[in-house]
C-alpha positions in Angstrom: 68.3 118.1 103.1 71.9 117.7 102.1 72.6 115.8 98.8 75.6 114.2 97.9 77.1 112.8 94.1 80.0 110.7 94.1 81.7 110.3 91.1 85.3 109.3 89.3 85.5 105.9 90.2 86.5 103.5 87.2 88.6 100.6 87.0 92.8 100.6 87.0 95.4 98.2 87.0 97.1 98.0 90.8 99.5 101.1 90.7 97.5 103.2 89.4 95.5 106.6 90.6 92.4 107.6 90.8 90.3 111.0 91.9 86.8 110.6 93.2 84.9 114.0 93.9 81.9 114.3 96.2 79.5 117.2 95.1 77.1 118.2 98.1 74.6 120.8 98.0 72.5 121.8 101.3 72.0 124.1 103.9 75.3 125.2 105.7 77.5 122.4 104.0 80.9 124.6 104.2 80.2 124.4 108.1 80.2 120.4 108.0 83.4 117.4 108.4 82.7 115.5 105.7 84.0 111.9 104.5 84.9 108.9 102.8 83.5 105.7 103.1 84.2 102.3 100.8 82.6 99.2 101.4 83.2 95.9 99.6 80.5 92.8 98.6 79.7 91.3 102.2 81.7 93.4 104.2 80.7 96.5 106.0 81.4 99.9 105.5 84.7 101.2 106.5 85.5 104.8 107.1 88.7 105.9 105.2 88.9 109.8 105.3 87.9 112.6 106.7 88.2 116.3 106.6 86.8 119.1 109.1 85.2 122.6 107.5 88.4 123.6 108.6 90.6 121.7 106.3 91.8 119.3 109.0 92.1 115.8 107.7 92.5 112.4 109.4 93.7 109.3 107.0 92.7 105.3 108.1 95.9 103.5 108.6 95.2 101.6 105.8 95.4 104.2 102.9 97.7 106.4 104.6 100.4 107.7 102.6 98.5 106.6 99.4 95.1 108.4 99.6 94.5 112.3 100.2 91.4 113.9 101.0 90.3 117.7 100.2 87.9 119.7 100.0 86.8 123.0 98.2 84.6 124.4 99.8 83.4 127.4 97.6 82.4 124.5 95.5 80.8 121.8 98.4 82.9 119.4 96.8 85.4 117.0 98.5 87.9 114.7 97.1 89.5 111.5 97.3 93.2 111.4 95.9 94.1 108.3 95.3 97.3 107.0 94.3 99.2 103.5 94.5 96.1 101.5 94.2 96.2 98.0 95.2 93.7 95.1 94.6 92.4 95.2 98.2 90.9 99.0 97.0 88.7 97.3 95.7 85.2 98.6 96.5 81.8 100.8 96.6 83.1 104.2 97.6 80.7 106.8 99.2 80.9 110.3 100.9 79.2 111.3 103.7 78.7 114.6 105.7 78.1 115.5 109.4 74.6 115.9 110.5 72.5 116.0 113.1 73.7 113.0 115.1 76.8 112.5 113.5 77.4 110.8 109.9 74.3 110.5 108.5 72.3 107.3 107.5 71.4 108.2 104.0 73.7 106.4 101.5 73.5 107.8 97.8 74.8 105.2 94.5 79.1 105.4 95.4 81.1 105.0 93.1 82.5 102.2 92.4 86.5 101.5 92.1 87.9 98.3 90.9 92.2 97.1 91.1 93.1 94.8 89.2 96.2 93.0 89.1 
């Protein structure tokens, strides 16, 4: 099965930038979309990025024009630029990878990123 390890979260003062990197190791993971989630305490998860095996990349309205997603995919690794941080950021973030039916319902650790003001 497909692994993933999030990491590079930390905490920032609102304006700030941060890079989280998603490390995935599997069978056939160049051949996969893969993307970024972030979930806050009591909320659900919310989908913020993703990015085809193709390099294609589609941005949630709300981070748009602050957060940038890549991949590399020599490496299996995808990657969350993001700059402009603001307090509503706030939150657990965790990549995910196509599979079988879609995003897959394995979750690993996140990592988590925290604005302050």
């Amino acid at each position: 099965q497909v692994r993933l390890a999030e990491s590079g979260g930390g905490s920032v003062q609102a304006g700030g930038s941060l890079r989280l990197s998603c490390a995935a190791s599997g069978n056939a993971v160049s051949s996969r979309a893969m993307g970024w989630y972030r979930q806050a305490p009591g909320k659900q998860r919310e989908l913020v990025a993703t990015i085809t095996s193709g390099g294609n990349t589609n941005i949630d309205d709300s981070v748009k024009g602050r957060f940038t997603i890549s991949r590399d995919n020599a490496k299996n690794t995808v990657y969350l630029q993001m700059n402009s941080l603001k307090p509503e950021d706030t939150a657990v973030y965790y990549c995910n990878i196509e599979g079988r039916y879609g995003w897959r319902a394995v979750w690993g650790q996140g990592t988590l990123v925290t604005v302050s003001s």
